[in-house]
MOPAC internal coordinates of N, CA, C and O (Angstrom, degrees):
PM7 1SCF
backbone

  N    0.0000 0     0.00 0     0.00 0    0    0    0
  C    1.4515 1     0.00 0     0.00 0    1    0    0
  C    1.5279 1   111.17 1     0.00 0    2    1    0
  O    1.2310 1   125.46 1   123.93 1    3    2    1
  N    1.2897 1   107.11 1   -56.07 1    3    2    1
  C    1.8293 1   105.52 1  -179.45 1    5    3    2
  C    1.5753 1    92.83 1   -55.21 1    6    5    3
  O    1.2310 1   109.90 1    96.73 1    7    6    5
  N    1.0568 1   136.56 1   -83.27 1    7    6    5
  C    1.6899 1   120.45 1  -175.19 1    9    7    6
  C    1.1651 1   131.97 1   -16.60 1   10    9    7
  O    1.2310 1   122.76 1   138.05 1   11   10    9
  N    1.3482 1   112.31 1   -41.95 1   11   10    9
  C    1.5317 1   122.89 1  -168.20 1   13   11   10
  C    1.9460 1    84.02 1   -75.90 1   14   13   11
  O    1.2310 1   122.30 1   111.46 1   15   14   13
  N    1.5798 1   113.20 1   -68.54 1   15   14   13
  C    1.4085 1    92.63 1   173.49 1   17   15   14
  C    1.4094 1   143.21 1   -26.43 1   18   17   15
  O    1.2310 1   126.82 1   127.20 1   19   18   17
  N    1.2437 1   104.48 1   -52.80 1   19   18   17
  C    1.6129 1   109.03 1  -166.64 1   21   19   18
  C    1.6849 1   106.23 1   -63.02 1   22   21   19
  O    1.2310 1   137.21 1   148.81 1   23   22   21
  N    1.6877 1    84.26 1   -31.19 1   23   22   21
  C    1.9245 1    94.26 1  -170.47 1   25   23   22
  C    1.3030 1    98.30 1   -64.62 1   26   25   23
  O    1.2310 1   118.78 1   145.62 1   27   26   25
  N    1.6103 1   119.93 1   -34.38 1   27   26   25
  C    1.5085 1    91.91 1  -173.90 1   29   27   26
  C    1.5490 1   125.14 1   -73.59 1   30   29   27
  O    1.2310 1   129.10 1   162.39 1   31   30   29
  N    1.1653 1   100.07 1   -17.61 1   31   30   29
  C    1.8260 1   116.60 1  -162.91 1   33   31   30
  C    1.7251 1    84.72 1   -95.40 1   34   33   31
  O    1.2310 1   116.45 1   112.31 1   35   34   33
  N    1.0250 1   124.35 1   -67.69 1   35   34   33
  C    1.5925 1   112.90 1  -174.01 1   37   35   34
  C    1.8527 1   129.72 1     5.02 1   38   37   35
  O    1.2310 1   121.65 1   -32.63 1   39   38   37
  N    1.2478 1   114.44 1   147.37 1   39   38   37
  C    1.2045 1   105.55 1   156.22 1   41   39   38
  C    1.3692 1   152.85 1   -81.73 1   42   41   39
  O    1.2310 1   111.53 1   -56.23 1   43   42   41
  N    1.2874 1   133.55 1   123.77 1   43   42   41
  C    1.2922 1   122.22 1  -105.28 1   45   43   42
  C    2.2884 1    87.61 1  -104.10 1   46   45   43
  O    1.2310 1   113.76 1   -34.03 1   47   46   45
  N    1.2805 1   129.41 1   145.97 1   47   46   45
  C    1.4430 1   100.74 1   177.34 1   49   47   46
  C    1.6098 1   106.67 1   -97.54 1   50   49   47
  O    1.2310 1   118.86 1    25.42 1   51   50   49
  N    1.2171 1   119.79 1  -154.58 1   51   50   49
  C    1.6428 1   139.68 1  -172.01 1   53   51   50
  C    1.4376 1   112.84 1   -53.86 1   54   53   51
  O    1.2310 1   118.14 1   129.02 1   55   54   53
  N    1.1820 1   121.15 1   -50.98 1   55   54   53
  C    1.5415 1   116.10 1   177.37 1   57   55   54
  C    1.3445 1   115.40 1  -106.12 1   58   57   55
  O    1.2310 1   112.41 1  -152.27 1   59   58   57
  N    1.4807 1   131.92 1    27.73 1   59   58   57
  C    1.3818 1   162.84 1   167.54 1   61   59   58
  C    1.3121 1   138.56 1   -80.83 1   62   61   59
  O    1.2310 1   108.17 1  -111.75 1   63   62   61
  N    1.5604 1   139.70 1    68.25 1   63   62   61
  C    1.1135 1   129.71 1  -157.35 1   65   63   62
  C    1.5945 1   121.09 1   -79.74 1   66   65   63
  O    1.2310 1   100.38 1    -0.31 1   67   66   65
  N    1.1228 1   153.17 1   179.69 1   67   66   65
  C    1.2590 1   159.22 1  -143.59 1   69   67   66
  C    1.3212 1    99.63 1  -114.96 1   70   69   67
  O    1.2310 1   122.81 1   -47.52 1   71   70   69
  N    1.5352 1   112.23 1   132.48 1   71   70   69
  C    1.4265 1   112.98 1   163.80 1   73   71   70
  C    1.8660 1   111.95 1   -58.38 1   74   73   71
  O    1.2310 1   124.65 1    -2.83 1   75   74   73
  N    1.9150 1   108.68 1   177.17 1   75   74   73
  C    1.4573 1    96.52 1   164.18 1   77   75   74
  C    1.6349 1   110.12 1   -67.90 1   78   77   75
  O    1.2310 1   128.23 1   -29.96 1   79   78   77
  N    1.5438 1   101.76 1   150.04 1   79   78   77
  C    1.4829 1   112.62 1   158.31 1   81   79   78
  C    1.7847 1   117.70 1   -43.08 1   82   81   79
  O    1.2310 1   121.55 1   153.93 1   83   82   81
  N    1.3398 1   114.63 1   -26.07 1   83   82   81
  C    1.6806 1   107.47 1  -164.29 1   85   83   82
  C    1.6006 1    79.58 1  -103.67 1   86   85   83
  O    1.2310 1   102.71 1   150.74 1   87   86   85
  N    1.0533 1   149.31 1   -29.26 1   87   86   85
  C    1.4750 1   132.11 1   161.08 1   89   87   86
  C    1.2927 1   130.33 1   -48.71 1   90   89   87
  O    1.2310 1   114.36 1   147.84 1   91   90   89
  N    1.0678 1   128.29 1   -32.16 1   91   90   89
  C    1.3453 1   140.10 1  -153.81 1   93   91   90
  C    1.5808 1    84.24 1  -106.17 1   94   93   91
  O    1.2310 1   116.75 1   110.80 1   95   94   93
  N    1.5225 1   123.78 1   -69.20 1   95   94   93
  C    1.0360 1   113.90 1   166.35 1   97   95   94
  C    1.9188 1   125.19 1    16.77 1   98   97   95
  O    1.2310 1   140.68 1    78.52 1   99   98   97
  N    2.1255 1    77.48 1  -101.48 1   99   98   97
  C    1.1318 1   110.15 1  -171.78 1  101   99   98
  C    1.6728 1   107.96 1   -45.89 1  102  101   99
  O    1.2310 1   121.52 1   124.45 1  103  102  101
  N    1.6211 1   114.69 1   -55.55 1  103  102  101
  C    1.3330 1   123.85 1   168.86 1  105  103  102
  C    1.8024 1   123.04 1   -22.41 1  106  105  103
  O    1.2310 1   124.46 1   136.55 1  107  106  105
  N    1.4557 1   109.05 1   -43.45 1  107  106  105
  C    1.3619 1   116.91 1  -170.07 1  109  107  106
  C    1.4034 1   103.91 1   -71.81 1  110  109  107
  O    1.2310 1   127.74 1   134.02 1  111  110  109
  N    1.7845 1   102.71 1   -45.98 1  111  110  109
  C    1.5574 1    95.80 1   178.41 1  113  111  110
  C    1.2197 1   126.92 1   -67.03 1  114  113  111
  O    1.2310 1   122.85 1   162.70 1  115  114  113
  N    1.2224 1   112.15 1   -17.30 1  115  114  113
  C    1.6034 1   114.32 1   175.68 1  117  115  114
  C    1.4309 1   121.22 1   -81.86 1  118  117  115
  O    1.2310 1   124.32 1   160.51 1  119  118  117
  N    1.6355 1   109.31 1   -19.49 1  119  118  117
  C    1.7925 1   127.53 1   165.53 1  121  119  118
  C    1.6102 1    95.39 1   -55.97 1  122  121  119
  O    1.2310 1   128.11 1   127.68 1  123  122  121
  N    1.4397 1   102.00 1   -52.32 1  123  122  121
  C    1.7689 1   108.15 1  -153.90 1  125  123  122
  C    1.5756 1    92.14 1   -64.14 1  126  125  123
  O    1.2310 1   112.13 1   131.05 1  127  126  125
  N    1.3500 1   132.45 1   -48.95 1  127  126  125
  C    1.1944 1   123.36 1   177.36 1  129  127  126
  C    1.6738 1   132.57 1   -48.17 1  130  129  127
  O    1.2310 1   133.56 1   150.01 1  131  130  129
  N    1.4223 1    91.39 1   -29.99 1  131  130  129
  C    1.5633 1    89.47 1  -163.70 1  133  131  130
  C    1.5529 1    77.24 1  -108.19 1  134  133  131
  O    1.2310 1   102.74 1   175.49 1  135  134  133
  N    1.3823 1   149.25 1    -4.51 1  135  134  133
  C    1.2381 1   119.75 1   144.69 1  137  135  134
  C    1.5035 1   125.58 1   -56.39 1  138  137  135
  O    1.2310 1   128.94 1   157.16 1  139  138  137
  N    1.1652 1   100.39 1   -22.84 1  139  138  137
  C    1.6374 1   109.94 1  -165.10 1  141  139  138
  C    1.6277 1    94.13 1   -80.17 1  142  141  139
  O    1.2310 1   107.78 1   128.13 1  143  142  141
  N    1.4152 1   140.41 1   -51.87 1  143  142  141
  C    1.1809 1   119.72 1  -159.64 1  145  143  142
  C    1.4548 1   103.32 1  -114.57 1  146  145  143
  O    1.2310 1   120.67 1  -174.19 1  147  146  145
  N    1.6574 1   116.32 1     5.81 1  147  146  145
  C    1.7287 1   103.24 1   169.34 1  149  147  146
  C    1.5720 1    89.15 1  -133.61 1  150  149  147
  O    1.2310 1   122.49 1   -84.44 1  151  150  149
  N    1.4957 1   112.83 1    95.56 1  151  150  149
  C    1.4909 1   127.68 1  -179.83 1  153  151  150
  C    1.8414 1   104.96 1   -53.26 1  154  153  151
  O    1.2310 1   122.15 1   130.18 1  155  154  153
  N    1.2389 1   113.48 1   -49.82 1  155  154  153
  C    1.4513 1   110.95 1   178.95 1  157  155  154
  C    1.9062 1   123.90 1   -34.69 1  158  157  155
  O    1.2310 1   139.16 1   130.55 1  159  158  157
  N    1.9576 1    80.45 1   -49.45 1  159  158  157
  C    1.7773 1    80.10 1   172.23 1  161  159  158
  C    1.3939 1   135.37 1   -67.19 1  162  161  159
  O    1.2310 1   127.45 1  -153.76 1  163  162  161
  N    1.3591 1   103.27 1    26.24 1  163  162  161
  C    1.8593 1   109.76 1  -166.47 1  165  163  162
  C    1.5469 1    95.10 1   -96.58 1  166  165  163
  O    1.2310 1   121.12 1   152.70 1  167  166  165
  N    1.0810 1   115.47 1   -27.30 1  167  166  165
  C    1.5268 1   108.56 1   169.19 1  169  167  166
  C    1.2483 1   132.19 1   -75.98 1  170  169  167
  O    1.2310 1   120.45 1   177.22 1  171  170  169
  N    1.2493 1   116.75 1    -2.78 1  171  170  169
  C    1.0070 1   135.90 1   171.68 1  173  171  170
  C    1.3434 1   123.13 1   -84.87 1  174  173  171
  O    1.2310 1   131.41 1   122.42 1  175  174  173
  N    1.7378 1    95.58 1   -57.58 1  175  174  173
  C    1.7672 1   103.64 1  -173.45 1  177  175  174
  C    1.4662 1   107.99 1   -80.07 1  178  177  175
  O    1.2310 1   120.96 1   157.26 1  179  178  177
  N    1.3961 1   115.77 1   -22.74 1  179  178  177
  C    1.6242 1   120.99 1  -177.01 1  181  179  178
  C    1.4605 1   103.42 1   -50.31 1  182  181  179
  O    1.2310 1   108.67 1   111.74 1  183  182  181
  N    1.3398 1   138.80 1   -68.26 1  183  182  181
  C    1.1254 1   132.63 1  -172.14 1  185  183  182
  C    1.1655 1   133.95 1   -41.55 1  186  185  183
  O    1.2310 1   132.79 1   132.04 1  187  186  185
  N    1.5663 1    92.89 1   -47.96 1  187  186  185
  C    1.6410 1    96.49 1  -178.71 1  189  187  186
  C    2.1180 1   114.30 1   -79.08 1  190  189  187
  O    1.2310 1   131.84 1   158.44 1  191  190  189
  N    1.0726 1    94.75 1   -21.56 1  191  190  189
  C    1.2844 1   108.15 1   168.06 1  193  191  190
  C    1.8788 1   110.97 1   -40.60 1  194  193  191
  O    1.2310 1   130.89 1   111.65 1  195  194  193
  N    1.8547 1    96.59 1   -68.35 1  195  194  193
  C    1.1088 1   109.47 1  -160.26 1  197  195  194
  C    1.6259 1   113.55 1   -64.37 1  198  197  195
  O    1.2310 1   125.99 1   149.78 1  199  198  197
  N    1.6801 1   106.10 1   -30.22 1  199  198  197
  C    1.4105 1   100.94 1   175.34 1  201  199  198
  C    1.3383 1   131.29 1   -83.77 1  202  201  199
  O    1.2310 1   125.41 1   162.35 1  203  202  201
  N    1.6872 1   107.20 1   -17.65 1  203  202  201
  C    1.3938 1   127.33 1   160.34 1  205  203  202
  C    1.7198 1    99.82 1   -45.34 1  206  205  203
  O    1.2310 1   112.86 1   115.84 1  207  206  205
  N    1.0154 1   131.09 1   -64.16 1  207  206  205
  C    1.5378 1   134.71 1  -149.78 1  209  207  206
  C    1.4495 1    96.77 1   -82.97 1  210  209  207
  O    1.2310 1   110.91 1   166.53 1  211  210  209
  N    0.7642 1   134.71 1   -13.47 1  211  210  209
  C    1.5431 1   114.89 1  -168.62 1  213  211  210
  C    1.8594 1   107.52 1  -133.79 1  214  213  211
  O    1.2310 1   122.45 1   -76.99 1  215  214  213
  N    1.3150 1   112.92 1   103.01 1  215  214  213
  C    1.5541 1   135.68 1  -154.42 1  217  215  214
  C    1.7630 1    96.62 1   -83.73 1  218  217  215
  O    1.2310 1   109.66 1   169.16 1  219  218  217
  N    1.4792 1   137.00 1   -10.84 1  219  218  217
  C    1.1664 1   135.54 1   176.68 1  221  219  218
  C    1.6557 1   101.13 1   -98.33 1  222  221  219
  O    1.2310 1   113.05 1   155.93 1  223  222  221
  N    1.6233 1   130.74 1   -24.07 1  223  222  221
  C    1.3008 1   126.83 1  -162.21 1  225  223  222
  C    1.9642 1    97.19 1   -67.19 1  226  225  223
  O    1.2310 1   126.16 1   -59.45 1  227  226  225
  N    1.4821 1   105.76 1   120.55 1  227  226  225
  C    1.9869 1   104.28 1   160.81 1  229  227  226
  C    1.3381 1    98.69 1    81.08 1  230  229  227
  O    1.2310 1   117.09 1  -143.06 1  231  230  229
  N    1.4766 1   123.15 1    36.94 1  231  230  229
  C    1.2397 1   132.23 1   152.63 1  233  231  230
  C    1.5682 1   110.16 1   -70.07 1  234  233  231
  O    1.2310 1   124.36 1   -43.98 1  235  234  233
  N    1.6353 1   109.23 1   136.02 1  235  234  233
  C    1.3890 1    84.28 1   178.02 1  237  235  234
  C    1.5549 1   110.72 1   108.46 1  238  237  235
  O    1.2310 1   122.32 1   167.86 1  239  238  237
  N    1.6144 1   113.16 1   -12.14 1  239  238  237
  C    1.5511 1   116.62 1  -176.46 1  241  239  238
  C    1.1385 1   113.96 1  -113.43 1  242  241  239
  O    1.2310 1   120.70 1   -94.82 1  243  242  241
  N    1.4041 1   116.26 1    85.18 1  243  242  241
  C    1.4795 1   137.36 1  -160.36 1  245  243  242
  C    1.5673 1    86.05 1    16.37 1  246  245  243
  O    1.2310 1   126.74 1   -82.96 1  247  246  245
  N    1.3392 1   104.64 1    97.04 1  247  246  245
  C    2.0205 1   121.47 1   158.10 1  249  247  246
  C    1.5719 1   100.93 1    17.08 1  250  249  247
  O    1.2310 1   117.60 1  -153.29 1  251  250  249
  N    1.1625 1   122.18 1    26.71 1  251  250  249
  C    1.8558 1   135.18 1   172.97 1  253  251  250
  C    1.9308 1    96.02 1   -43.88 1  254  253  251
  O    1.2310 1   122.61 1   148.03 1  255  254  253
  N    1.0552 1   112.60 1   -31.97 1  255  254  253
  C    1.7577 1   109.93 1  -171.03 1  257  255  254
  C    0.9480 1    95.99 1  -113.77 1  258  257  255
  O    1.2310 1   128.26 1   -20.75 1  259  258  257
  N    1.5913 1   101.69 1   159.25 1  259  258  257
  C    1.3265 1   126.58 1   171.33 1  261  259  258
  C    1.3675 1   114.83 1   -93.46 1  262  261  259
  O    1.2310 1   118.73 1   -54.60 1  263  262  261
  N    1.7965 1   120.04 1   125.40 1  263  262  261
  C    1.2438 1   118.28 1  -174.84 1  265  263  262
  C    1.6330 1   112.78 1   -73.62 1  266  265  263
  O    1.2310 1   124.88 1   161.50 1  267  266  265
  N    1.5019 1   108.24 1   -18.50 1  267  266  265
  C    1.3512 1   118.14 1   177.18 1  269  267  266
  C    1.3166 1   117.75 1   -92.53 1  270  269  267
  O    1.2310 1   109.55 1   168.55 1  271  270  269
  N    1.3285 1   137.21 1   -11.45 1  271  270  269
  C    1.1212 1   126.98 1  -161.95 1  273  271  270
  C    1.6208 1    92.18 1  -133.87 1  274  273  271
  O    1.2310 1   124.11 1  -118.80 1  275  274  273
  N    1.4889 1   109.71 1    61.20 1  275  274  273
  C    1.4710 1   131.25 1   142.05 1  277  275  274
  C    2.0700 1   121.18 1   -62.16 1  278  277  275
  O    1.2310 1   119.21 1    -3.28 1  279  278  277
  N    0.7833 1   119.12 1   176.72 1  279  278  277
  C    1.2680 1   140.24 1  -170.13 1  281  279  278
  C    1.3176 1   109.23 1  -111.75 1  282  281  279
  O    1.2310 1   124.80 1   -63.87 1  283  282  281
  N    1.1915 1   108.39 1   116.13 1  283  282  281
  C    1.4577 1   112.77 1   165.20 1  285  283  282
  C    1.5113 1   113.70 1   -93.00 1  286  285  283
  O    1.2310 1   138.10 1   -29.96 1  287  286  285
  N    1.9430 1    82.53 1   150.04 1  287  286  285
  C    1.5364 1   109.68 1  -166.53 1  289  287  286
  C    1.3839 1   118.87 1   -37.75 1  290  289  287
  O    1.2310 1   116.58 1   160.76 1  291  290  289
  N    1.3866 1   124.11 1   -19.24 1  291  290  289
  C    1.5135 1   108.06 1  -175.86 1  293  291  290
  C    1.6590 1    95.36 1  -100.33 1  294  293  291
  O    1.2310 1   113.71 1   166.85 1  295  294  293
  N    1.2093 1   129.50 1   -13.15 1  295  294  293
  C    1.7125 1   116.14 1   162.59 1  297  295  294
  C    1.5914 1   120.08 1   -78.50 1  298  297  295
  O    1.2310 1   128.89 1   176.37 1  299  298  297
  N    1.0962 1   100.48 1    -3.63 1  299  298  297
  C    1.7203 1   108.32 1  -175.68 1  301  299  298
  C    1.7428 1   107.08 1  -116.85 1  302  301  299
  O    1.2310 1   131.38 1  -163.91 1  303  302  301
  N    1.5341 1    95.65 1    16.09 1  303  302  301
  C    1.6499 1    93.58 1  -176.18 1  305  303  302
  C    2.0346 1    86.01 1  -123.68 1  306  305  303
  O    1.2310 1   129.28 1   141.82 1  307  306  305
  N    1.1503 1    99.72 1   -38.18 1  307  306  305
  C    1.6158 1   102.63 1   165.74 1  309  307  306
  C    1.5041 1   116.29 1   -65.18 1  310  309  307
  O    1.2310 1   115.16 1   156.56 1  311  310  309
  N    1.1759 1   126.78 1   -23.44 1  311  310  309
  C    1.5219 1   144.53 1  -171.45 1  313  311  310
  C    1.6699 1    94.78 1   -81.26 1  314  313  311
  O    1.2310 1   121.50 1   124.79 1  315  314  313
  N    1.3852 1   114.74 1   -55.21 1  315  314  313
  C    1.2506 1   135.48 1   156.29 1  317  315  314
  C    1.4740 1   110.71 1   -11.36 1  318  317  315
  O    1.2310 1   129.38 1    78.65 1  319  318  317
  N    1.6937 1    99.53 1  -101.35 1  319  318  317
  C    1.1422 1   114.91 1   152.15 1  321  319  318
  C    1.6735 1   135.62 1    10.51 1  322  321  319
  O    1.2310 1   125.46 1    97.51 1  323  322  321
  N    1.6654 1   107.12 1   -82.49 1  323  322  321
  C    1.1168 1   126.12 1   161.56 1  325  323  322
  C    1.7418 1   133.20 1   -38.32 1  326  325  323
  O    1.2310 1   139.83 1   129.38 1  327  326  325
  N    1.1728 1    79.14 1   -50.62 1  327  326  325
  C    1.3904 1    85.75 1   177.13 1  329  327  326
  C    1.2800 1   133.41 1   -93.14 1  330  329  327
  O    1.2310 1   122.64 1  -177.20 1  331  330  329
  N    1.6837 1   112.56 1     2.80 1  331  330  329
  C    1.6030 1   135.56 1   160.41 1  333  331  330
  C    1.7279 1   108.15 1   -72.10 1  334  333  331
  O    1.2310 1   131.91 1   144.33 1  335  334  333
  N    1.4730 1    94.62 1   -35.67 1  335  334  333
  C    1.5894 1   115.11 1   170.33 1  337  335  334
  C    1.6298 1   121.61 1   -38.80 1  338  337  335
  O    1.2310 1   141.83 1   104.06 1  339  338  337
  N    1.3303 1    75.22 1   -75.94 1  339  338  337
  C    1.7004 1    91.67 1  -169.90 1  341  339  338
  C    1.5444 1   113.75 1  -141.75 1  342  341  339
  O    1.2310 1   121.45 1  -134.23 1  343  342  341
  N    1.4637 1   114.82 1    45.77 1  343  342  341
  C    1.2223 1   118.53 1  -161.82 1  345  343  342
  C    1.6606 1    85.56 1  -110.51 1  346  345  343
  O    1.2310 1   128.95 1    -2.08 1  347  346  345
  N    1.6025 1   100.35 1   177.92 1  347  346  345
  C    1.9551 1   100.56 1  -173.12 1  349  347  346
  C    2.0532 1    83.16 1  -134.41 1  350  349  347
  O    1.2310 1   131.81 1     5.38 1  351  350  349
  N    1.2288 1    94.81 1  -174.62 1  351  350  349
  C    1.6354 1   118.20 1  -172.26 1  353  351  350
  C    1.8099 1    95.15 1   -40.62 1  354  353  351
  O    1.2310 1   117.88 1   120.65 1  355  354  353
  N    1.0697 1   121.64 1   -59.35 1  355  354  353
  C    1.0487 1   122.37 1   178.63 1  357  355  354
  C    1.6052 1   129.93 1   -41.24 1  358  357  355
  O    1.2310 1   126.12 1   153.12 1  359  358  357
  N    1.4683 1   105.84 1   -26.88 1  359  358  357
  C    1.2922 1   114.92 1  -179.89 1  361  359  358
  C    1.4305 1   112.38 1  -115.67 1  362  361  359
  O    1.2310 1   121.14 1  -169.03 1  363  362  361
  N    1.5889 1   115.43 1    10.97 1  363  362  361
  C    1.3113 1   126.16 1   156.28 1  365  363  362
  C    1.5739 1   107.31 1   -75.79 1  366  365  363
  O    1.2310 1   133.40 1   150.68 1  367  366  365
  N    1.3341 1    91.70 1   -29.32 1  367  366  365
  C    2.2295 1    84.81 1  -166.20 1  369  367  366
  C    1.6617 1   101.46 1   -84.74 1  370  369  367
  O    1.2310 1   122.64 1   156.00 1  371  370  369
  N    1.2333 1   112.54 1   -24.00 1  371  370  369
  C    1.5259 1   122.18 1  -162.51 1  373  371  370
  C    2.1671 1    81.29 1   -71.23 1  374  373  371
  O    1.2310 1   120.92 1   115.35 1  375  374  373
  N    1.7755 1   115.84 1   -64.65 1  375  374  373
  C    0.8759 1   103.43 1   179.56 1  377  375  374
  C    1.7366 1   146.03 1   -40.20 1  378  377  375
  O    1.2310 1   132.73 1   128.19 1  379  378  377
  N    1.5659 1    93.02 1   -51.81 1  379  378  377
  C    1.5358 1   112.27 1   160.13 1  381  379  378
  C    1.8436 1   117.08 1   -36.75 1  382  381  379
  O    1.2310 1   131.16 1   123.15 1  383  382  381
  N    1.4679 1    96.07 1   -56.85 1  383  382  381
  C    1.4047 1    92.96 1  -176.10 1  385  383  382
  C    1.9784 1   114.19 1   -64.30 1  386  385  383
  O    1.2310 1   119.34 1   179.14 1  387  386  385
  N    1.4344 1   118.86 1    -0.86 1  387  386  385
  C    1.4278 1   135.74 1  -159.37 1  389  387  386
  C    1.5717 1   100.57 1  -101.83 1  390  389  387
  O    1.2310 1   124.62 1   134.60 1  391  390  389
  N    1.1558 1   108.74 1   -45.40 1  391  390  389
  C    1.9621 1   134.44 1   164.87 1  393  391  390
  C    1.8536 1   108.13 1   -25.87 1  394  393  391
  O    1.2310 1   128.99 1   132.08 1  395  394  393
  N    1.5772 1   100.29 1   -47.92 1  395  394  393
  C    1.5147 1   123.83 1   162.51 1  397  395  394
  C    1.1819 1   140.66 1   -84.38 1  398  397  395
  O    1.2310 1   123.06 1  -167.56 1  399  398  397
  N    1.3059 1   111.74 1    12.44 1  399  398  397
  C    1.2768 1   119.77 1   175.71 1  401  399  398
  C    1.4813 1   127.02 1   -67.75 1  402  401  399
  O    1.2310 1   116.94 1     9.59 1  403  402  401
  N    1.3814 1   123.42 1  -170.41 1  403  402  401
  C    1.2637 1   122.62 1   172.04 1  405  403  402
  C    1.1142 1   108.46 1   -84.20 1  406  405  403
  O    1.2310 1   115.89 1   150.52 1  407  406  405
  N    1.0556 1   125.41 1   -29.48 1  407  406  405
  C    2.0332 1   122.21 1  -139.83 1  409  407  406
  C    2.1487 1    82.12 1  -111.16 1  410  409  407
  O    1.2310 1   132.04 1   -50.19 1  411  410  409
  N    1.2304 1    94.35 1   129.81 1  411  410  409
  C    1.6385 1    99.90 1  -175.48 1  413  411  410
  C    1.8501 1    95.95 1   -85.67 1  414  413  411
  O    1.2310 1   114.23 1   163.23 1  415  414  413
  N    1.1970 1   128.52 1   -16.77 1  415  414  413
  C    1.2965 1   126.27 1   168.96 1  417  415  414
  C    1.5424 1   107.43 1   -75.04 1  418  417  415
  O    1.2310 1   115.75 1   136.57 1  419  418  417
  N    1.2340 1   125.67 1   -43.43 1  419  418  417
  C    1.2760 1   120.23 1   150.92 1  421  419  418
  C    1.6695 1   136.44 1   -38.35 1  422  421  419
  O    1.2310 1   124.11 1   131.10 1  423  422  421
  N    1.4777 1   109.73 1   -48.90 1  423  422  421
  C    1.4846 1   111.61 1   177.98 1  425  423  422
  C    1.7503 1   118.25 1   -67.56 1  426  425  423
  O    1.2310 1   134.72 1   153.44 1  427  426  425
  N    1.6235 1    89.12 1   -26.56 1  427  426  425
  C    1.2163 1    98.65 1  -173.81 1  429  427  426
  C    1.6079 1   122.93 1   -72.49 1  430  429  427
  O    1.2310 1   135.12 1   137.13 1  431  430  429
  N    1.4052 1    88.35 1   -42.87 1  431  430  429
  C    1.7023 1   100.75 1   173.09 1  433  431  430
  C    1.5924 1    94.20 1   -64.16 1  434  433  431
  O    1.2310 1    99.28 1    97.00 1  435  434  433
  N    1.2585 1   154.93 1   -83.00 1  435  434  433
  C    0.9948 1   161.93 1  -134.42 1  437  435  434
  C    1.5885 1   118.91 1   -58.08 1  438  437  435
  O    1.2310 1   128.92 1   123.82 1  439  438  437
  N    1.8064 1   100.41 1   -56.18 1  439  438  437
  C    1.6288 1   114.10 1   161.12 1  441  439  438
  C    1.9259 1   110.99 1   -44.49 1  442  441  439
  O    1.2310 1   123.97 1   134.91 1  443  442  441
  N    2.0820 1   109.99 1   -45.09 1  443  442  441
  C    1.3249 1    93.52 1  -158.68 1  445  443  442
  C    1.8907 1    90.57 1   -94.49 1  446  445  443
  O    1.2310 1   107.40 1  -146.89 1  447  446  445
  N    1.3103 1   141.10 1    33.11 1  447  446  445
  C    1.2810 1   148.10 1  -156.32 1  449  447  446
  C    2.3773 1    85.74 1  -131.27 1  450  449  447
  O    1.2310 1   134.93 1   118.15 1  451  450  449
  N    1.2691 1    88.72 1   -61.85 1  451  450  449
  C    1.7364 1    87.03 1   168.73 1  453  451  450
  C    1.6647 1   112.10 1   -68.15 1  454  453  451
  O    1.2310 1   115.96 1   149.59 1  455  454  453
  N    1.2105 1   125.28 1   -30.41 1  455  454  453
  C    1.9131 1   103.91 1   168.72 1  457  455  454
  C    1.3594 1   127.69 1   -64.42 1  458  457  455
  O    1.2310 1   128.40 1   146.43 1  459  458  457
  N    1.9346 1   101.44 1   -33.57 1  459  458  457
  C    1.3745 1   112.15 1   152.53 1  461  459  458
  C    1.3776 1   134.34 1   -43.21 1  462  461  459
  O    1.2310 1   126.82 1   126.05 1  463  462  461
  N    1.5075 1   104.49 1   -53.95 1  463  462  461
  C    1.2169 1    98.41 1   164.36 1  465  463  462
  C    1.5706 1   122.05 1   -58.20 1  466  465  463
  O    1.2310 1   115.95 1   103.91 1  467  466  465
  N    1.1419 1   125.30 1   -76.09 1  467  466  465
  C    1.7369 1   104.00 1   174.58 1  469  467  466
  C    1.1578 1   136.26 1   -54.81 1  470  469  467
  O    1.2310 1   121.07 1  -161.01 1  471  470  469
  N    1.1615 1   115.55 1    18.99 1  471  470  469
  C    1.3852 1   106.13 1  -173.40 1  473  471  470
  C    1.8370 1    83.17 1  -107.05 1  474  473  471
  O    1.2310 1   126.22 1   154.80 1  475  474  473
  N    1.4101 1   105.65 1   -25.20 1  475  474  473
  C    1.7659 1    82.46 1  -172.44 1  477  475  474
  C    1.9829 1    98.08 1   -87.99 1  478  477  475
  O    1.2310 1   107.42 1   167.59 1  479  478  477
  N    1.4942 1   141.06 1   -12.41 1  479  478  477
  C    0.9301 1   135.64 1   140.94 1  481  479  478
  C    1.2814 1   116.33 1   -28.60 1  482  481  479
  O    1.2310 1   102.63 1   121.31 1  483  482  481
  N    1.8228 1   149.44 1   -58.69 1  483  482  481
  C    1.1339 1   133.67 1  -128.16 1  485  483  482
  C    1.7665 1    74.54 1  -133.12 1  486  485  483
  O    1.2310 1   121.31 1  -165.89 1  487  486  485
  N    1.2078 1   115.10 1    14.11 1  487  486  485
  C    2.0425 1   108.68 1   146.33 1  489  487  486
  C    1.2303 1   107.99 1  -109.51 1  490  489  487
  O    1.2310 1   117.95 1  -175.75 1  491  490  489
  N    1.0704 1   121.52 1     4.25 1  491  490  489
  C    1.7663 1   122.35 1   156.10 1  493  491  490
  C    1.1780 1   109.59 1   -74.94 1  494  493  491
  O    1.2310 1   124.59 1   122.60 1  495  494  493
  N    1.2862 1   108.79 1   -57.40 1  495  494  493
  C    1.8080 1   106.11 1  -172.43 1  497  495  494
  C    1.3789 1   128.09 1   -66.68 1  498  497  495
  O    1.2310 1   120.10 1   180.00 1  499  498  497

């Protein structure tokens, strides 16, 4: 099951078209879930998360990506999401750098995806 997830949310390469937007969606929330109650799988889904969301990361690798088969803003605001969830330091910086984006539905998800994140930091402590 986590496979079939990640595959859907994954980043997609050159001769690769995009799942639907309400798939991928739904997909993230169901990552965020089973991040939430099987902590181990966060290492797993974190990665693919982080490279899913960010359409400039591994530019440059023999044309390995597709310039067209980016992510739209409401899978990269759910991606967002996710990774405010159950994301670690690593997916704070991926977020931060998202804070700056173009798409203001983007910054927005991203800013309230980073309060998430600390707020579940300072219920650790």
């Amino acid at each position: 099951m986590l496979e079939f997830l990640c595959g859907v949310v994954r980043r997609r390469q050159k001769d690769e078209t995009e799942e639907d937007d309400r798939l991928q969606v739904q997909a993230c929330q169901a990552l965020a879930e089973i991040g939430r109650v099987v902590p181990s799988a966060r290492s797993t889904i974190q990665p693919v998360l982080i490279q899913a969301l960010d359409p400039e990361s591994g530019k440059g690798l023999l044309a390995r990506w597709s310039p067209t088969a980016t992510k739209s803003d409401a899978v990269r605001a759910a991606i967002c999401t996710t990774l405010g969830q159950i994301g670690d330091t690593e997916a704070a910086e991926a977020l931060i750098k998202m804070t700056k984006d173009k798409s203001p539905l983007l910054r927005e998800r991203a800013a309230r995806a980073l309060r998430q994140f600390q707020d579940r930091l300072s219920r650790r402590t």
